[in-house]
N, C-alpha and C positions, 0 to 999 in steps of 0.2 A: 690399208696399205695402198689400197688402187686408187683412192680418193687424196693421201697424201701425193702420189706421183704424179696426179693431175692437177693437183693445186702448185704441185711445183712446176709443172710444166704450164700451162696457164702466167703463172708469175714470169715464168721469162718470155714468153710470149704476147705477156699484156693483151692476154684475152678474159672471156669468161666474166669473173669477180675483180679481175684486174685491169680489167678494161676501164680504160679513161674517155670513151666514146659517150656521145649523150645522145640521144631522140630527137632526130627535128620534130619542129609542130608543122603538122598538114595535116589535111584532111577536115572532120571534123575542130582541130585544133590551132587551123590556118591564123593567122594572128591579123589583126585589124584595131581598129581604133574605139571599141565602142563602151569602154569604161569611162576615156578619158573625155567621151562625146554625153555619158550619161548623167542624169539631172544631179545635183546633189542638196539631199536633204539639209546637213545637217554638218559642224566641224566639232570633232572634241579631240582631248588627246588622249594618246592610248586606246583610241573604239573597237573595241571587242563584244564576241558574244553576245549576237542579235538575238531574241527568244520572242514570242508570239504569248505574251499572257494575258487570256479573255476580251481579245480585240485589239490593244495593247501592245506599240514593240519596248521592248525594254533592252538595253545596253549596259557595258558597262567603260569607265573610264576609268583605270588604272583603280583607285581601292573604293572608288563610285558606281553604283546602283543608280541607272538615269529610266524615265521613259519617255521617248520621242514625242513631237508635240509636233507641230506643222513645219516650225523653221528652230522651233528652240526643243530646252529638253527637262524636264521635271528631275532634281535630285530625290531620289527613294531611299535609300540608304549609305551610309558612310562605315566602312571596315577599318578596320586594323593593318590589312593588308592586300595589295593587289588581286583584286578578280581573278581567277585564272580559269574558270569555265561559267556556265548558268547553261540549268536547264528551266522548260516549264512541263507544267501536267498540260498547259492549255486551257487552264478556269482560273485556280486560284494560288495554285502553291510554287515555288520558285525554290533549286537547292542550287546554290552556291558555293562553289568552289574557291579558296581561298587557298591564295601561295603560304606554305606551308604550316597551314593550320586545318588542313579537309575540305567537310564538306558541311555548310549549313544552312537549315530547310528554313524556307520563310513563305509563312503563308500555309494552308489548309490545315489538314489532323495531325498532320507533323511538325507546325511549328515549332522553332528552336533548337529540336532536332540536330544533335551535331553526329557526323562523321568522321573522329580522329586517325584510324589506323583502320588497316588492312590487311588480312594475313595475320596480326600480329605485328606490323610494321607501321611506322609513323605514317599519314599519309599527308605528303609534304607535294605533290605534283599533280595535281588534278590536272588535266587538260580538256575533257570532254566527259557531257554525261547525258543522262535522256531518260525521263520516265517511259519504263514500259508498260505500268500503270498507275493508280495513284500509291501504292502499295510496294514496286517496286523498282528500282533504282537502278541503272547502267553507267559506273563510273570508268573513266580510262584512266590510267596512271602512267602518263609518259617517261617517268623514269624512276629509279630506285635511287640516284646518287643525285640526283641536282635539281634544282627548282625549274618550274616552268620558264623564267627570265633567262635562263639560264639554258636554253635550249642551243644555244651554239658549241657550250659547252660537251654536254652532250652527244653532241654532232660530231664533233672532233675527236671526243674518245670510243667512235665507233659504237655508240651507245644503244642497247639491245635488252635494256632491263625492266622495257615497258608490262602494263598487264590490264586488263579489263575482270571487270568484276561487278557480280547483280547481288543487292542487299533488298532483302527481305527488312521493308521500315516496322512493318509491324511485330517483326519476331527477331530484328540484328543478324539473321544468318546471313552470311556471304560466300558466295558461291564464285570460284575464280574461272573465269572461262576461256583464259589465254594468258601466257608468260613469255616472255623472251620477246618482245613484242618491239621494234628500233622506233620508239617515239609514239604511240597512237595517239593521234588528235582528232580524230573524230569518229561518230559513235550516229550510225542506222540502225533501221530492222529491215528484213527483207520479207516480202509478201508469205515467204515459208518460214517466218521466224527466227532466221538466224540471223547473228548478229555480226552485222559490215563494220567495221574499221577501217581507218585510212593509217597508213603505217608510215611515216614520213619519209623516215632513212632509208627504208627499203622501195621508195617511188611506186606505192603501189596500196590498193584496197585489199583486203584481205575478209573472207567470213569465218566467222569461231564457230565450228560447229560439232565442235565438243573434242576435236583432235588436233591434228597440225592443221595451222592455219593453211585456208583454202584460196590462193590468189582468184580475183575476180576481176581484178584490174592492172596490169602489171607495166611496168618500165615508161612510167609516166616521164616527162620533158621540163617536170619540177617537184618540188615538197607537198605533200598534199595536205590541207589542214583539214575545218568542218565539212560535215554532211547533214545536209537537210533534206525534209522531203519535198518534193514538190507536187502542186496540186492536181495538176492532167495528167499523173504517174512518171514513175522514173524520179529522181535525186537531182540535189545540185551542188557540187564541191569547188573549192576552189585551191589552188595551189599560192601558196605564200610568197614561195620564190623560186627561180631557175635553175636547172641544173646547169652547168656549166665547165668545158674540158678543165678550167686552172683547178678548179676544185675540187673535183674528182680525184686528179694526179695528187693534191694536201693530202685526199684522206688517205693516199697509199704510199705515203712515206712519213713513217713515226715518228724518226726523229725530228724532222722538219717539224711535225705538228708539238711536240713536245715544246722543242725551242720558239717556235710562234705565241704559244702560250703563256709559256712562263716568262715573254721580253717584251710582248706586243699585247695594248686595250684589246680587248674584244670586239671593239667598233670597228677595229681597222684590219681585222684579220683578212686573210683569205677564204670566206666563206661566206654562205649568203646573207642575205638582208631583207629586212623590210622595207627600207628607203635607201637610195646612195645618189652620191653625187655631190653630197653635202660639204664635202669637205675635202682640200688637196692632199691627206691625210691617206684617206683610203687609196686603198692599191688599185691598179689601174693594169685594163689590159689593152692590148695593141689596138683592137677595134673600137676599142672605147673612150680612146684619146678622139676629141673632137677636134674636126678636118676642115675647116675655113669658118671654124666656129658654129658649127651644125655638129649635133650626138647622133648618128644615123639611127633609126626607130630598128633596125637589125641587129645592133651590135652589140656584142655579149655583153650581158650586164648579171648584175650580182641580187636586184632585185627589179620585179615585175610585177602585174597586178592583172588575173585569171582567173574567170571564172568557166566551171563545164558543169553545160548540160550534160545529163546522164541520162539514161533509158531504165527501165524496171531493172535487165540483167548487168547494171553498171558500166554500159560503152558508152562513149561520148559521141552523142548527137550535134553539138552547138557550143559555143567559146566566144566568152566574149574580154577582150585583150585591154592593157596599157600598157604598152611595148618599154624598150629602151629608155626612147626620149619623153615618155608620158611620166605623169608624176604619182597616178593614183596605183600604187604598189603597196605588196603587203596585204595581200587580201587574205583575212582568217574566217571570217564568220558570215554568216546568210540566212536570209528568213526571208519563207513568203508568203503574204498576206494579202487579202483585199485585191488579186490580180496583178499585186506588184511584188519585187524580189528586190528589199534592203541585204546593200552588201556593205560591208563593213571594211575599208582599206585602210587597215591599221596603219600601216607606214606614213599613208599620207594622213591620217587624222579627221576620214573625213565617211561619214555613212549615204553612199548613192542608192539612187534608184531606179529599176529597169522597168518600165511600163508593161502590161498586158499585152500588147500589141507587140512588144519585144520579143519578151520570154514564151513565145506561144509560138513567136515565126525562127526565122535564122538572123544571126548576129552582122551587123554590119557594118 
């Protein structure tokens, strides 16, 4: 009862959950230029899901299996359907996640290996996964109702159906280690074992440690996707897109989002992105209209392109930006190898890289 009286009072207060307020970035999070100032490997479309196998970075491109080469990139394998995660062991084996078909192991004792369901349920949404040894398996399931493409979707319908889950490859048990989860897209461990997620909807890391989830990182200043580890200790994630006031105000009026949905593509909603700008199509907000033909590098935009350093306890040390007016937005995935940190900005189509000398000082 006392929890209903405050959710209603909250609601006409537009506080709390109802608050349409967002995070500035300072600090640690202070925004600068140094995605769109960093070297780039490589262009493909759809570049997702960096992974580190036995020297090796491997990627994918929409329903392709590539691995990096210097300026080009090796085709590895061809699916049936869109990538939606990869992990590695780190030697030989790779499990791949496919939009709605699992998960399928390629390479070591597990070859072939497939993944269908979960729970007893289809498993149609992989979003993130991670050997936590060669034996056993860390998959995130970002949703119960809609495909990984389909993540906007979800978004919209306030979507909270996510789950993580460790499969025993050698004996099929699975073991659920968190339900109700708004989106998880990425999948740590932490020096004590438990298991970090990054929860999108909810702006925030979360660890599964066997109860309600345990915030570690809260009221981030966008979506947050992968988590990688990083080599001198501490993680590195990256946020996809920005939160934003118009946006927040969608997700708290149903009707509006019902009728945006059911009249309006998807591209052009009110909601974030991985790339914008593209088209006179998309909505447009006050600060964003350009002013003597200049897009100010401040002005709310709908997508951006961020990455953070993290510390061992998951606070953010270091951030490295493609603001408004930059183009390298969409950042989902990161791996770091050989002293360098390949990120992957999906939106823009294109795999950067942050030198030793970077990742090791402050962002600039």
């Amino acid at each position: 009862m006392i929890s209903l009286v405050r959710n209603k009072l909250d609601s006409f207060l537009g506080r709390g959950a109802f608050s349409t307020s967002v995070p500035v970035m300072d600090g640690p999070l202070q925004p600068n230029h140094a995605l769109d100032r960093a070297e780039g490997l490589l262009t493909a479309n759809k570049v997702d899901n960096l992974v580190d196998l036995g020297g090796a970075l491997f990627f994918s491109s929409g329903v392709t299996l590539l691995r990096a080469l210097e300026s080009t990139a090796d085709q590895v394998a061809t699916y049936d359907a869109e990538i939606s995660c990869l992990a590695s062991d780190g030697q030989s084996a790779l499990a791949v996640g496919l939009e709605g078909q699992g998960v399928v192991l390629r390479g070591g004792a597990y070859d072939g290996k497939k993944i269908e369901t979960l729970g007893g349920a289809k498993l149609g949404c992989a979003t993130a996964a991670l050997f936590e040894s060669p034996d056993l398996l860390l998959i995130a399931v970002g949703s119960a109702r809609f495909a990984p493409s389909e993540w906007k979707r979800d978004l919209m319908a306030l979507g909270s159906t996510g789950s993580v889950w460790r499969i025993d490859l050698s004996t099929g048990t699975e073991t659920c280690l968190g339900r109700g989860l708004a989106f998880p897209y990425g999948i740590a461990k932490r020096d004590d074992g438990a298991v970090v997620v990054s929860e999108a909807w909810r702006h925030r890391l979360v660890a599964l440690t066997g109860g309600k989830p345990v915030p570690v990182l809260e009221n981030l200043p966008g979506y947050p996707a992968r988590i990688a580890p990083a080599a001198h200790g501490g993680f590195w994630t990256s946020l996809f897109a920005p939160r934003n006031q118009l946006v927040e105000f969608v997700l708290r009026e149903p009707r509006y989002r019902r009728d945006m949905i059911d009249q309006v593509d998807s591209d052009f909603w009110i909601a974030p992105a991985l790339q914008s700008g593209e088209s006179y199509r998309e909505p447009l907000q006050g600060g964003s209209v350009k002013q003597m033909g200049i897009l100010k590098p401040w002005a709310p935009a709908f997508s951006y392109g961020l990455v953070v350093r993290l510390d061992e306890d998951f606070q953010p040390v270091a951030s490295w930006h493609s603001r408004a007016d930059g183009t390298r937005h969409g950042v989902t995935a990161l791996c770091e190898a050989d002293g360098r940190l390949a990120v992957a900005a999906k939106g823009a189509g294109e795999i950067l890289l942050l030198e030793e000398i970077t990742i090791t000082g402050e962002a600039v």
